[in-house]
ROMIPA-804667 format. One line per field, with one value per residue (C-alpha): chain; x, y, z. Coordinates in steps of 0.02 Angstrom, whole numbers, always signed. Example, Ala and Ser with C-alpha at 12.3 -4.5 7.8 and 13.67 -1.06 7.14 Angstrom:
residues 2
cadena <- [A, A]
east <- [+615, +684]
north <- [-225, -53]
up <- [+390, +357]
//
This chain:
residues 296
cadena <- [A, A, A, A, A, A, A, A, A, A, A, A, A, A, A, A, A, A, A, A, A, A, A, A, A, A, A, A, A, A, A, A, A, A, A, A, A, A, A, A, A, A, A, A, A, A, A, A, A, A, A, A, A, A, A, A, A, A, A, A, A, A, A, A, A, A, A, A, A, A, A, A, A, A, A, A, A, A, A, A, A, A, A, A, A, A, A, A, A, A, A, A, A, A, A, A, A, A, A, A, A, A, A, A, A, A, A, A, A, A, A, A, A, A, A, A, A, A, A, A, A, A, A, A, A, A, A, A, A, A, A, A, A, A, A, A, A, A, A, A, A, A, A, A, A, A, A, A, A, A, A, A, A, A, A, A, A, A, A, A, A, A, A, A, A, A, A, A, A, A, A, A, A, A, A, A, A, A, A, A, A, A, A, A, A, A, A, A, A, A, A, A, A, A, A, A, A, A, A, A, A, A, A, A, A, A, A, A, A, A, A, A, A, A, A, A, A, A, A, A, A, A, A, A, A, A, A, A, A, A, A, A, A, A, A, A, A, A, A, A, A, A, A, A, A, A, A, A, A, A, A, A, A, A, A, A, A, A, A, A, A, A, A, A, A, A, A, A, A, A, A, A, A, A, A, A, A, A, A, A, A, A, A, A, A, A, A, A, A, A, A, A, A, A, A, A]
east <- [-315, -317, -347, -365, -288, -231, -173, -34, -120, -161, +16, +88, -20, +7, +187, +159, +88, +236, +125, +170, +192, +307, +336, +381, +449, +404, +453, +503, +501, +500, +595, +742, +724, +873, +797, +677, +786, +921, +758, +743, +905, +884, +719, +596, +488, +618, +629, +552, +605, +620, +529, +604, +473, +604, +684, +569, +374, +442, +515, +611, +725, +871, +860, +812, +957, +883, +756, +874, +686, +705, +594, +498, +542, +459, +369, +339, +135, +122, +192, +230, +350, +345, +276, +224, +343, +263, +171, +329, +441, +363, +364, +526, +553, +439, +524, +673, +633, +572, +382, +274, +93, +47, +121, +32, +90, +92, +144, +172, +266, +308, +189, -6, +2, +65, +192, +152, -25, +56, +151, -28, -112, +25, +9, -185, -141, -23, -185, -136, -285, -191, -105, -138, -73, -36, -115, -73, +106, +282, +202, +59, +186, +308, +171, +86, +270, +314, +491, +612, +764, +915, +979, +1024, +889, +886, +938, +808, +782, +724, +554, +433, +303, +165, +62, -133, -282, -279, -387, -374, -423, -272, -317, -226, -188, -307, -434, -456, -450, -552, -687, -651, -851, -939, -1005, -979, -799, -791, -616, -534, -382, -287, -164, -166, -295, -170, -84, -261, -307, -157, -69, +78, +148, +323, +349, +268, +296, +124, -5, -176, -277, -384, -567, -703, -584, -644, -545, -506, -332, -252, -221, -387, -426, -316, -395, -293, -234, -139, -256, -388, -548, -698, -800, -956, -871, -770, -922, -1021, -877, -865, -1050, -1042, -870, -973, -1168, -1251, -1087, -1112, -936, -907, -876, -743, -539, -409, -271, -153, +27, +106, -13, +60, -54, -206, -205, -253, -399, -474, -408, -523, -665, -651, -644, -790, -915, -888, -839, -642, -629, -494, -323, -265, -64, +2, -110, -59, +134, +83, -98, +9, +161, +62, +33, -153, -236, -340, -308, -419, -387, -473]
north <- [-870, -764, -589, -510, -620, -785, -884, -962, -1119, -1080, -1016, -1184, -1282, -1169, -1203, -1414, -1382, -1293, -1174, -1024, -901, -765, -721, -531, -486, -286, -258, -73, +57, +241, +282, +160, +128, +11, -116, -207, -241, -310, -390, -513, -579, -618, -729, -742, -846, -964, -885, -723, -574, -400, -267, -103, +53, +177, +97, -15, +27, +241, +342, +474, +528, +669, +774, +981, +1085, +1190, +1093, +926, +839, +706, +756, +648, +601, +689, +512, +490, +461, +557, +666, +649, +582, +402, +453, +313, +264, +278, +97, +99, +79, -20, -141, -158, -198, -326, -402, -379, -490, -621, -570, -635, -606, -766, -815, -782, -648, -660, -521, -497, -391, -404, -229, -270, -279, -77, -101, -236, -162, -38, -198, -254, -107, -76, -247, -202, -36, -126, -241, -382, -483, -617, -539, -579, -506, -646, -644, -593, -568, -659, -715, -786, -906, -943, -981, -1116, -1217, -1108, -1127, -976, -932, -832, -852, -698, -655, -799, -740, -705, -732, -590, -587, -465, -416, -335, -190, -231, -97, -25, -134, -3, +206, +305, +513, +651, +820, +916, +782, +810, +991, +1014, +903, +968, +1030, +999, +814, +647, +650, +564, +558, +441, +481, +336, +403, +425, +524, +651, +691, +697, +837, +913, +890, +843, +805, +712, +698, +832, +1020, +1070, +981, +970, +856, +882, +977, +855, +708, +561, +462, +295, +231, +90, -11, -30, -165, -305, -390, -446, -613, -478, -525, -441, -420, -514, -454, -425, -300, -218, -182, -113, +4, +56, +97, +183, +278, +336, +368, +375, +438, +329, +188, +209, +396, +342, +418, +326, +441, +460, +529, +460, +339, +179, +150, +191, +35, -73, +29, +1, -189, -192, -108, -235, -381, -304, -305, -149, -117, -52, +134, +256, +294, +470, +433, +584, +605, +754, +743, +816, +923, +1022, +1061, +1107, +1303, +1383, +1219, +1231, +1161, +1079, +1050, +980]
up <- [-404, -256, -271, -88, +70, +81, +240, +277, +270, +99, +36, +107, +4, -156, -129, -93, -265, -355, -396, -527, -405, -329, -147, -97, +68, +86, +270, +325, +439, +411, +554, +485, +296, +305, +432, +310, +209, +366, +436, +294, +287, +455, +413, +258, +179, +49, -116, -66, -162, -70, -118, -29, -32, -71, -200, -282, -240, -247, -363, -252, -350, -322, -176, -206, -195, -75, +34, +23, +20, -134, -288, -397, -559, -721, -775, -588, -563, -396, -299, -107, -3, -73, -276, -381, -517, -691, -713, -861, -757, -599, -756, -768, -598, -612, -757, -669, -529, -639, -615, -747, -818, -768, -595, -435, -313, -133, -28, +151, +284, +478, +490, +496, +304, +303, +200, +63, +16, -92, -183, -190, -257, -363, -450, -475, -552, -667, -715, -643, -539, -449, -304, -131, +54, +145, +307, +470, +373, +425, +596, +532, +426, +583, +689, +568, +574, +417, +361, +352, +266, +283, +112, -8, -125, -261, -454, -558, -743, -843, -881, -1010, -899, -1010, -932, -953, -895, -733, -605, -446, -492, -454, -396, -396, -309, -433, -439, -261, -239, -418, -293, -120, -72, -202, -174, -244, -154, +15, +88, +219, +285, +371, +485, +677, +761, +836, +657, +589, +703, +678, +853, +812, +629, +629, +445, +343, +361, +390, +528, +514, +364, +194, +215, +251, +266, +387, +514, +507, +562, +451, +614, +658, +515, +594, +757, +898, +814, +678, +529, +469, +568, +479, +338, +422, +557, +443, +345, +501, +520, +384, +355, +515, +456, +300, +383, +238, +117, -49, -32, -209, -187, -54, -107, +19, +86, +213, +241, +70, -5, +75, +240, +143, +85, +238, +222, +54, +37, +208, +100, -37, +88, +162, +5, -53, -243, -257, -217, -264, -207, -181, -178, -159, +16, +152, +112, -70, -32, +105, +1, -153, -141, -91, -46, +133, +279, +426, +600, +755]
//
């Protein structure tokens, strides 16, 4: 079972095996939510299902009248730009696909593992253990002699995937602010320096980022070769990051609670016990009324 990364050496071999398992292709981009999705039909690893952020890891739903900005559903589990479905119904996409309780999940994207961490996390929330990001993503696989496909997405049987107890700590808006200066609350925020100091802001209607918040920029897990960097320097980084914070008090952030996630799989692959997600992040905190705001 693997439960953090695998390589591609290591997905071959699972697949030599006809392993129980299920591939999911979660390429994106912000700036063009269509081009994931056009991106693998082009190429993916065979049998991979898609997994689009807006439509299967979010629950937008219907645009406000007035701001045209899509609001979350009631049953949704955050708030934000890309809110978490309810783990209800992220289970019925899973059964949908043909996901099962007992198959392996690998996921993987063409973005430095931005995109499929939340597929990753998500699974965790749901309580299931055996997910894993694949590595270094769809280039990783191509440049081991990995085949690719251009097929449609294959049909799925429907399958009854059961919900178990949560493995990852989702937090929310008031959990935060309830916190905010009082201790025991140490928050990372993983966007870009510039939005973090409130420069410029290209997606949220207010710049600047949550009181007391650290730095750290998802990219800056993945080394040169695209993986991740080892454990042993992304621990050092982290402890110097933190200086002297306690890890477990660590809450992951960032602009909707999707590139947070390089960050604290890095903190798990690092030693470091599983720390909390804050989903809603700065596209939430700065449209929720009387909350503070930091800059420089």
């Amino acid at each position: 079972m693997y439960t953090t990364l695998l390589s591609a050496e290591q997905l071959a071999a699972l697949l030599d095996a006809r392993a129980r398992l299920m591939i999911f292709d979660c390429t994106f981009d912000l700036a063009d939510p269509k081009s994931g999705e056009k991106q693998y039909l082009q190429a993916h690893i065979p049998g991979a299902v898609y997994a689009h952020l807006d439509h299967a890891l979010s629950d937008k739903g219907t645009p406000d009248a007035q701001s045209g900005e899509p609001q979350p559903h009631q049953d949704a589990a955050s708030g934000g730009r890309h809110p978490l479905p309810s783990r209800e119904k992220f289970a019925m996409w899973l059964s949908g696909v043909g996901f099962a309780n007992d198959m392996q999940a690998v996921v993987y994207d063409r973005n430095g593992a931005n995109y499929c961490g939340r597929l990753w996390w998500m699974l965790k929330w749901a309580g299931h253990e055996a997910v894993a990001v694949l590595d270094g993503g769809l280039q990783a696989w191509q440049a081991t002699g990995g085949a690719v496909s251009a097929d449609t997405e294959p049909s799925h049987f429907q399958s009854n995937f059961e919900l178990r107890a949560p493995l990852r700590t989702l937090v929310r808006t008031q959990d935060v602010a309830r916190r905010l200066g009082r201790g025991g609350q140490t928050l990372i925020d993983a966007r870009a320096p510039q939005r973090f100091r409130g420069e410029v802001e290209p997606l949220d209607p207010v710049a600047g980022h949550i009181p007391g918040a650290l730095n750290r920029p998802f990219v800056q897990n993945i080394g040169t070769d695209g993986r991740f960097k080892p454990a042993p320097q992304l621990r050092a980084e982290f402890e110097q990051l933190l200086a002297g914070h306690d890890p477990s008090t660590v809450v992951h952030h960032c602009g909707s609670g999707v590139s947070a996630i390089p960050n604290l799989l890095a903190m798990e692959l690092a030693g470091f016990a599983p720390t909390a997600l804050y989903a809603g992040s700065w596209s939430e905190w700065c449209r929720t009324p009387d909350l503070p705001v930091e800059k420089g």
